[in-house]
C-alpha positions as CSV (number, residue, x, y, z in Angstrom):
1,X,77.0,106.0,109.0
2,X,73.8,104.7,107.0
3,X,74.1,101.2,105.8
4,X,71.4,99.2,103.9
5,X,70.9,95.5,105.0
6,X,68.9,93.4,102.4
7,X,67.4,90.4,103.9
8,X,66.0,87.8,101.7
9,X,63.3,85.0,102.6
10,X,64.6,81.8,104.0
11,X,62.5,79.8,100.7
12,X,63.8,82.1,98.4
13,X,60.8,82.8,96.3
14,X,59.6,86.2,97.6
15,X,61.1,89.5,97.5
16,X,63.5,90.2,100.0
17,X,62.9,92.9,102.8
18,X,65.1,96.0,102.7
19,X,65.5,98.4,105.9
20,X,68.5,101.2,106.3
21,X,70.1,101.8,109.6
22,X,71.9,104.4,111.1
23,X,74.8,102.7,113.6
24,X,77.1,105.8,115.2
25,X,80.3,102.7,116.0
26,X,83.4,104.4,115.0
27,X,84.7,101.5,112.4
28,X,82.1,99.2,112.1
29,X,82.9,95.9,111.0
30,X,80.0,93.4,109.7
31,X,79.5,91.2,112.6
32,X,78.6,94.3,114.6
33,X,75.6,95.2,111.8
34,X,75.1,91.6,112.1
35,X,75.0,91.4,116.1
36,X,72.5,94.4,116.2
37,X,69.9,93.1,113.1
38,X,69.8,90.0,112.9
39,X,71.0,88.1,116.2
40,X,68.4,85.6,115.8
41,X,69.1,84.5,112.2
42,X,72.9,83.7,113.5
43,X,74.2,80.1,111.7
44,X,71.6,80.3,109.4
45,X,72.4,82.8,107.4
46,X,75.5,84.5,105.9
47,X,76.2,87.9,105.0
48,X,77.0,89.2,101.2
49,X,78.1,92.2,99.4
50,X,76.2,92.1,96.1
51,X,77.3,88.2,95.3
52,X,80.9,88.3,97.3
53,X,80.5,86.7,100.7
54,X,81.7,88.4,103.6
55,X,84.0,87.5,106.4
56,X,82.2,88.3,109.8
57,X,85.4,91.1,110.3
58,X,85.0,93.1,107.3
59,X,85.2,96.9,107.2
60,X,81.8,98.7,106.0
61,X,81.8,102.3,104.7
62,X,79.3,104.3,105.1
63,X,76.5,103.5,101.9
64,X,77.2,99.8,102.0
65,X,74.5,97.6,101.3
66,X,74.6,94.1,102.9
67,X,72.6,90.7,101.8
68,X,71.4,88.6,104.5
69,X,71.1,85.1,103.0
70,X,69.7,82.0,104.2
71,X,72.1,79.0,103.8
């Protein structure tokens, strides 16, 4: 499964930095994208899907493309 994670700069004026992985987890759920990532950014940031945030126990199918936002 291929999923696109966007990750956009903690002072929100550049561009944001976009990177696709490849995970092989039968049923992946967000935090598990998260978990692998982004571990370091964890309670600073949250995840979105386009502008809809995400619950940390969200299916992904395979194409998804996730925001990582600073809060």
């Amino acid at each position: 499964m291929k999923v696109t994670i966007r990750i956009f700069p903690i002072n929100r004026r550049g561009s944001f930095t976009s990177i696709e992985v490849t995970i092989s987890i039968v049923n992946p759920k967000v935090k598990d994208i998260f978990d692998f990532a982004c571990s370091e950014l964890k309670g600073k940031c949250k995840v979105a899907k386009g502008t809809t945030y995400l619950d940390m126990n969200e299916p992904l199918i395979n194409g998804d493309c996730l925001n990582i936002i600073p809060i």
